[in-house]
Residue frames as qw, qx, qy, qz and C-alpha x, y, z in Angstrom:
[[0.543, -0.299, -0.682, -0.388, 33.96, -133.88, -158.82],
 [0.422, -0.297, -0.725, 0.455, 34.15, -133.71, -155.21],
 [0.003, -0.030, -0.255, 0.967, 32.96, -130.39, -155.03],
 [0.590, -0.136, -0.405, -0.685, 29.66, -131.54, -156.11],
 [0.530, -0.380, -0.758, 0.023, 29.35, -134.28, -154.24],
 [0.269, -0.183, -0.490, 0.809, 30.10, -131.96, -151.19],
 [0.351, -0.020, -0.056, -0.935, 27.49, -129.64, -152.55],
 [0.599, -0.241, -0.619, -0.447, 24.72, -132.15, -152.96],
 [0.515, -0.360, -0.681, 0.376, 25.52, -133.64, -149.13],
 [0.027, -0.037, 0.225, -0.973, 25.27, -129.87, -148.40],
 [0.469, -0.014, -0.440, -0.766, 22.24, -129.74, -149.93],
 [0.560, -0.416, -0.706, 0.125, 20.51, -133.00, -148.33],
 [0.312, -0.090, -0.586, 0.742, 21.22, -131.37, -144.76],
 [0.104, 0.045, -0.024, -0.993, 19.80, -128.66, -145.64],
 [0.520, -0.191, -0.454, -0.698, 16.71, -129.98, -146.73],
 [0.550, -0.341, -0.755, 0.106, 16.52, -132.90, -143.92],
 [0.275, -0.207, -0.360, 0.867, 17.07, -129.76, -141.39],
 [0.361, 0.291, 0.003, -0.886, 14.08, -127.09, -143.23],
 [0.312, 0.181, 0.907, 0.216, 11.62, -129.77, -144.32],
 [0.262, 0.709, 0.612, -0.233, 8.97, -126.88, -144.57],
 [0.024, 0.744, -0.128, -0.655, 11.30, -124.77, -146.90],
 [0.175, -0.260, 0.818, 0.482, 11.66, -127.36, -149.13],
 [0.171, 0.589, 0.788, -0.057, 7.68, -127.79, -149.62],
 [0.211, 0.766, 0.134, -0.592, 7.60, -124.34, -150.13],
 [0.132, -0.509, 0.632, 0.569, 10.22, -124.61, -152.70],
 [0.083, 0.013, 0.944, 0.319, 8.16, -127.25, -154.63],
 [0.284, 0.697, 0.654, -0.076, 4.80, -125.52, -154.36],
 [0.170, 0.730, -0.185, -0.635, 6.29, -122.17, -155.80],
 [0.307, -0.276, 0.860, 0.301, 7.96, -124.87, -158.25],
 [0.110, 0.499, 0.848, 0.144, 4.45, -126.35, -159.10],
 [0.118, 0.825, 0.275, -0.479, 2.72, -122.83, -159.52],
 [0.115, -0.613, 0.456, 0.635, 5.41, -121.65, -161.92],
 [0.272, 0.020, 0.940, 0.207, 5.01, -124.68, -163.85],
 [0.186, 0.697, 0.655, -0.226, 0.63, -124.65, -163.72],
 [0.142, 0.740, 0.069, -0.653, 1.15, -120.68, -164.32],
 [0.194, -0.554, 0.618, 0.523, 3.02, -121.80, -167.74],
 [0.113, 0.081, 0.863, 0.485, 1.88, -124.01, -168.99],
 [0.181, 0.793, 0.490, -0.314, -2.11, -122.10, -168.55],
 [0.058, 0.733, -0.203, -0.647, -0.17, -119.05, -170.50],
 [0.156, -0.228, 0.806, 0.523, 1.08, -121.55, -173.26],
 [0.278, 0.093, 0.904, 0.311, -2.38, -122.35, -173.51],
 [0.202, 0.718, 0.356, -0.563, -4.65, -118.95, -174.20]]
């Protein structure tokens, strides 16, 4: 279980350190999503 936790504090850093990669991450995130659920509905 510690290796997760270690991953997850990885993970924070990472994100408190690249705040503008994580926005990217979450508008590609939200696009995917939109793109889906527009396909699900032709």
């Amino acid at each position: 279980m510690s290796d997760t936790s270690g991953m997850a504090d990885k993970a924070k850093d990472y994100a408190q350190d690249n705040p503008e990669k994580v926005d990217q991450g979450k508008d590609k995130a939200k696009d995917a999503l939109d793109g889906h659920k527009d396909g699900d509905q032709k």
